[in-house]
N, C-alpha and C positions, 0 to 999 in steps of 0.2 A: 329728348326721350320723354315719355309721358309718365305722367304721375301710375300710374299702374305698375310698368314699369318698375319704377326702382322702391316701389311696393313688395314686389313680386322678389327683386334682388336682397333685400333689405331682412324680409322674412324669411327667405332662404337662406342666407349664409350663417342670419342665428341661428336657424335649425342644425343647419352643419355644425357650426361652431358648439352647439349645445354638446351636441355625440359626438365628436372628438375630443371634447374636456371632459364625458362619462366616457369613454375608451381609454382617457389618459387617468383619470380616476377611481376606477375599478380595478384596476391589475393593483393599485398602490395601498387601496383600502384591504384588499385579499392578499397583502404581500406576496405578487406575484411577479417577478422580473420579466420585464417585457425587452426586447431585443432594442439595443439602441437605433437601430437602423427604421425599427417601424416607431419609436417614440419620434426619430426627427421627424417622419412624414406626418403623425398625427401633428405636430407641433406645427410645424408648417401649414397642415391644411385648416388648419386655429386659427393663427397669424392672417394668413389669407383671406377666409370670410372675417376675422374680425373689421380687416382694412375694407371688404368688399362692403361689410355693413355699415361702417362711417361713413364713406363715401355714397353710399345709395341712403342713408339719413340724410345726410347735405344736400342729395338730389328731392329728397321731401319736403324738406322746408323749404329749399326754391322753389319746388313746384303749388306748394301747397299759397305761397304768394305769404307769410304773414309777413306782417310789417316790419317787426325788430324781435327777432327771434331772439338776440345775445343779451337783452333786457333781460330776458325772464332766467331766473335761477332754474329754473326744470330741465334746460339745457345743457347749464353748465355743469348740474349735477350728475345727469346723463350721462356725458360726456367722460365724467371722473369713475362712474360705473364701469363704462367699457375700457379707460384704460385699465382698470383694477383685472379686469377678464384677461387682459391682456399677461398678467401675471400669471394667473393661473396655472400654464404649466407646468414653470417650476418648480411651485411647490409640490405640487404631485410627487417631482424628483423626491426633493427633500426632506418633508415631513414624517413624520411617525402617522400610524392609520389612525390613532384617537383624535390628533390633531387634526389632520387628512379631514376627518369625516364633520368638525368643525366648521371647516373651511368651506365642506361641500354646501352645509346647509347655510352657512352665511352667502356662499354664490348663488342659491337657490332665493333667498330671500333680496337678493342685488336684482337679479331678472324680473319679480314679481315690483320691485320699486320704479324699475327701470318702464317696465310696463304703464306703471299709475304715472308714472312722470309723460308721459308721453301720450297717454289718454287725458288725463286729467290738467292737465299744465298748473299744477297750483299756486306756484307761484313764479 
């Protein structure tokens, strides 16, 4: 598959992944009970692009050709960003909305690192 490709996959599923974690977000911020039947399917469609976006990263740095990707710390830091996302929904469950809203702006600031780590490779 070509580098566009899993561009194209990569960018998408965070897009998703982003609005299903603000769907799972905002009912809990607005203490609003949301039906458990549609919190699994958001949960699930999280779960899903998060792995669809791992996996289409791993298709960029193959395609992309560098040499020794697992060298560079920008990866591995990456890497501990998304499994962190990967948390995310639960706490939505569990937390109070002051906490909740903590949380949001520290995942908000995970995605803008996540970004610099992968434009920039600093280290």
């Amino acid at each position: 598959m070509s580098y566009i490709f899993y561009k194209w996959l990569h960018l998408s599923s965070l897009m998703i992944m982003v609005l299903t974690t603000g769907m799972l977000i905002a009912p809990a911020l607005l203490e609003i009970k949301i039906q458990p039947s549609l919190r699994k399917k958001l949960s699930a469609i999280h779960g899903s692009t998060l792995f669809a976006a791992f996996i289409a990263g791993f298709g960029l740095i193959a395609k992309a050709g560098l040499e020794s990707p697992f060298s560079g710390g920008w990866l591995w830091l990456k890497m501990a960003i998304w499994l962190s996302f990967g948390a995310l929904p639960a706490f939505t469950k569990r937390c109070s909305p002051p906490t909740l809203m903590k949380i949001f702006i520290g995942y908000a600031l995970l995605l803008v690192l996540a970004v610099y780590m992968v434009l920039h490779k600093p280290f």
